[in-house]
C-alpha positions as CSV (number, residue, x, y, z in Angstrom):
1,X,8.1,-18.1,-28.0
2,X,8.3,-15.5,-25.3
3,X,5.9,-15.4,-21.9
4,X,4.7,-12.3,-20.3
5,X,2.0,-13.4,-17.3
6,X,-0.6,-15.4,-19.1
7,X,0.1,-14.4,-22.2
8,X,1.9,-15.8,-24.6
9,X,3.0,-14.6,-28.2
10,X,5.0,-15.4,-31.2
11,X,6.0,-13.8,-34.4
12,X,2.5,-13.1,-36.3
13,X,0.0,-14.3,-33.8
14,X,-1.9,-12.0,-32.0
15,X,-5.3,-14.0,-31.5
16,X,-6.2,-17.5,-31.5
17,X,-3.9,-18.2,-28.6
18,X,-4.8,-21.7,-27.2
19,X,-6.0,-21.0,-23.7
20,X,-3.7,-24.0,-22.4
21,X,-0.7,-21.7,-23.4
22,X,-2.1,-18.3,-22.6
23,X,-3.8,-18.7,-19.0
24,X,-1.6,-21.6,-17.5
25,X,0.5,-19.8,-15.5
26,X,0.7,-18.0,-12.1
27,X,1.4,-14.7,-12.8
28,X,5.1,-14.0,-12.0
29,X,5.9,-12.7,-8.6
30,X,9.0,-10.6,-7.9
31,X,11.7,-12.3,-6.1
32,X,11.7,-10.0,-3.5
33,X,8.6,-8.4,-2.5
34,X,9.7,-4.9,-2.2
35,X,6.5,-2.6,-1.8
36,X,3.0,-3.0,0.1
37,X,1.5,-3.5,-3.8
38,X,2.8,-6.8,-4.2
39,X,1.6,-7.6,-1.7
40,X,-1.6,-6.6,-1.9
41,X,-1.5,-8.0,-5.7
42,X,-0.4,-11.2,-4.3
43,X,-3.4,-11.0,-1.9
44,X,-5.9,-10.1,-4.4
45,X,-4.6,-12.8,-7.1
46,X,-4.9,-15.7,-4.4
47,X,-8.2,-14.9,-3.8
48,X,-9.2,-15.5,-7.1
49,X,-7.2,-18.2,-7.8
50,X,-9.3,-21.4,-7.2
51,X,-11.7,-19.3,-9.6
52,X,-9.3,-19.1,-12.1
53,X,-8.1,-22.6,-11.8
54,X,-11.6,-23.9,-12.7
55,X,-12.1,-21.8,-15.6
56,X,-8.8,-22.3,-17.3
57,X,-9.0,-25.7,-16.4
58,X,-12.5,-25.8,-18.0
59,X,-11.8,-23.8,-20.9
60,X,-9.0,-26.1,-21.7
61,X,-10.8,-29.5,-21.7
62,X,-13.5,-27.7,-24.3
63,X,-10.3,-26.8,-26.2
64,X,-11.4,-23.0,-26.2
65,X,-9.2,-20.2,-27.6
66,X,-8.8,-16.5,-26.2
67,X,-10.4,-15.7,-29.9
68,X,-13.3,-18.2,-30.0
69,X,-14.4,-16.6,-26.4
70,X,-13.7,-13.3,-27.7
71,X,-16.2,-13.9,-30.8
72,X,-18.7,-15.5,-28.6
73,X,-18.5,-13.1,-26.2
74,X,-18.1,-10.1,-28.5
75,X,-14.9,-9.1,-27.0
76,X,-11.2,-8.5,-28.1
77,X,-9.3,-12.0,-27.2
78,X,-6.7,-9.8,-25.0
79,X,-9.6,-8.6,-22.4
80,X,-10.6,-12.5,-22.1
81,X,-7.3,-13.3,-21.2
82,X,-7.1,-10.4,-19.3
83,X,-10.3,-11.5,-17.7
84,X,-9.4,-15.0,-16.9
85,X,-5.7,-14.0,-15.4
86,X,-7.7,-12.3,-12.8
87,X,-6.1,-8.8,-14.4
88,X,-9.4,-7.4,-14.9
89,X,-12.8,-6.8,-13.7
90,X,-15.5,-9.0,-14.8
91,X,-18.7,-7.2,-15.8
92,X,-22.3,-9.2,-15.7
93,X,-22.8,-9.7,-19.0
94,X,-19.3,-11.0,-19.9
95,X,-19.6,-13.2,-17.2
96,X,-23.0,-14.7,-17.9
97,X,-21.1,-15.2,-21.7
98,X,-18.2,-16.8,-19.9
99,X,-19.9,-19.4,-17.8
100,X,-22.5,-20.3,-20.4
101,X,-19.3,-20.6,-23.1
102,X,-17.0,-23.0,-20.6
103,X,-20.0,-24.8,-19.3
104,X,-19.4,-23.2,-15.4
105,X,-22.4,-22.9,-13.1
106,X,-23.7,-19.3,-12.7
107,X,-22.5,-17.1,-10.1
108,X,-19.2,-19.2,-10.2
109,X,-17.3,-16.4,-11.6
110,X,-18.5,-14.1,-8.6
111,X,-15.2,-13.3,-7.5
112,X,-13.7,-12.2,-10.5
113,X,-15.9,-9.0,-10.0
114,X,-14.2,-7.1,-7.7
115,X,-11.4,-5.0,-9.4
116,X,-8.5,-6.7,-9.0
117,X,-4.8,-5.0,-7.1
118,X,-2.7,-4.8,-10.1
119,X,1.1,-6.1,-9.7
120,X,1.5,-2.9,-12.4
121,X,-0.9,-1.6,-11.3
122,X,-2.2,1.3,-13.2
123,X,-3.1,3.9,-10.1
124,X,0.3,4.0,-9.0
125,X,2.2,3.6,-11.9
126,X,0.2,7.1,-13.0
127,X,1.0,8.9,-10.1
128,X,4.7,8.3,-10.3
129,X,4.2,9.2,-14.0
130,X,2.7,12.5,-13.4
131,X,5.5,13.3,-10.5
132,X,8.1,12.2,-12.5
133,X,7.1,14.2,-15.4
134,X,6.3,17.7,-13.9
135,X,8.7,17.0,-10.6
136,X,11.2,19.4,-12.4
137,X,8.5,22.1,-12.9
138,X,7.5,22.2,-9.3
139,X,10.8,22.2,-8.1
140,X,11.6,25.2,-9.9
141,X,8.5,27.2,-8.6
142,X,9.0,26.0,-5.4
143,X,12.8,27.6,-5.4
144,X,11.3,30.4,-6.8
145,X,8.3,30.9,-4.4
146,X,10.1,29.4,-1.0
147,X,13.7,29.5,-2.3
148,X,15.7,26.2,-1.7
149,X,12.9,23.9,-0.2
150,X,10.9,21.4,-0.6
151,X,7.9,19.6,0.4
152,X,7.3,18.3,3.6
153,X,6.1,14.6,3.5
154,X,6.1,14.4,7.3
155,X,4.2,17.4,8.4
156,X,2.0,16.5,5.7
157,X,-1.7,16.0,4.4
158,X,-3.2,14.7,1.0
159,X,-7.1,15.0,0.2
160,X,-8.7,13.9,-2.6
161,X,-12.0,14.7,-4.1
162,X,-14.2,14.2,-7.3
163,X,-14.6,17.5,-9.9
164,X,-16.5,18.0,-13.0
165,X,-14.6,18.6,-16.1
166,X,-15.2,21.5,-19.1
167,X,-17.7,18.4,-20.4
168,X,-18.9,17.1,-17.5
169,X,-16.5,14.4,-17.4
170,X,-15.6,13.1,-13.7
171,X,-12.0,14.2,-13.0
172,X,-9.7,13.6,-9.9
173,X,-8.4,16.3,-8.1
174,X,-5.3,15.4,-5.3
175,X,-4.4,18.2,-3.3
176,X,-0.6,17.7,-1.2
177,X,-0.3,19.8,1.6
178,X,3.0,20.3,3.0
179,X,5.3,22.3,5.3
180,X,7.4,23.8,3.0
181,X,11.4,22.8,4.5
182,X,14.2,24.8,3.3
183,X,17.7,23.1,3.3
184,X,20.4,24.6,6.2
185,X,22.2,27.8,4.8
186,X,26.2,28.6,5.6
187,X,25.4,29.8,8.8
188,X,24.0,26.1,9.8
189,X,27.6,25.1,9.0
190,X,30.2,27.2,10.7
191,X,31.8,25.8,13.5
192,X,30.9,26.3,16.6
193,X,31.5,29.4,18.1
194,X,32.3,31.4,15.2
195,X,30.5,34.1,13.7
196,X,29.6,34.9,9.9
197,X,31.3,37.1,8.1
198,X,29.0,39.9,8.2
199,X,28.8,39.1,12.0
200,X,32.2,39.8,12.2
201,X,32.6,43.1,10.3
């Protein structure tokens, strides 16, 4: 049996996960907090925490499942537990579903609304996706257009603003401005003193 946050699975079983196994746990933390995210995950879990405690608590003395939830509240068993791990957003109606189901008093699952900081969380994880994957692409325009630079992250601005897609879709649209900063040539590198060799000719 393997154990990946809340979630718990074995060979064959997908739904029906007991909710004493699947939403037990505190999600797992890294070692070493390394970036401002986990952090702010951290942050964002413990203040849903005493929430979550109840719920899981509740759900467990009624001897609910992930799948029995799901069927009552017409929703895939993952996105309760995702719910209820404080990895998700609750919406109204879910919630009403939820509180009625594990016998809480409305409004108690207030706090679960807010979308939650990720650990993964799915913002940033796409923006290192999208540099990662076209990173080689811009470099070579950018040696083509400024020769050997790069961007400036220093003297530097980002803006960000809402577009309208070919379907009228909401889109994103960052926009990095940077001084572009070429790397130090031969002549950066001669001792001091010297002259080039055309210098010298």
């Amino acid at each position: 049996m393997k154990h990946i946050g809340f979630l718990s699975y074995g060979a064959g079983v997908v739904t029906g996960i007991a909710v004493s196994l699947a939403l037990t746990a505190t999600p797992p933390l890294a070692e070493i907090k390394s970036t401002v995210v986990d952090e702010l995950a951290e942050a964002s879990y413990q203040e849903r925490r005493q929430v979550l405690d109840a719920a899981n608590q509740a759900a467990r003395n009624k001897g609910l499942t992930l799948e029995a939830l799901g069927k009552a509240c017409n929703l895939l068993p993952v996105r309760i537990g995702a719910l209820l791990s404080g990895q998700a957003p609750l919406e109204l109606p879910t919630q009403d579903c939820l509180e009625k189901q594990i016998g809480l008093k409305a409004g108690m699952l207030n706090p679960l609304r807010v979308p939650p900081v990720r650990w993964n969380a799915g913002a940033i994880y796409r923006l290192h996706e999208a540099i990662d994957v076209y990173a080689p692409s811009l470099q070579r325009w950018m040696n083509e257009r400024f020769g050997d630079a790069i961007l400036s992250a220093i003297d530097f601005t980002v803006n960000v603003e809402e577009t309208k897609g070919s379907q009228g879709e909401r889109r994103m649209r960052i926009i990095l401005d940077g001084k572009a900063l070429t790397y130090s040539t031969d002549d950066n590198w001669r001792p001091t003193g010297t002259q080039s060799a055309g210098e010298r000719r």
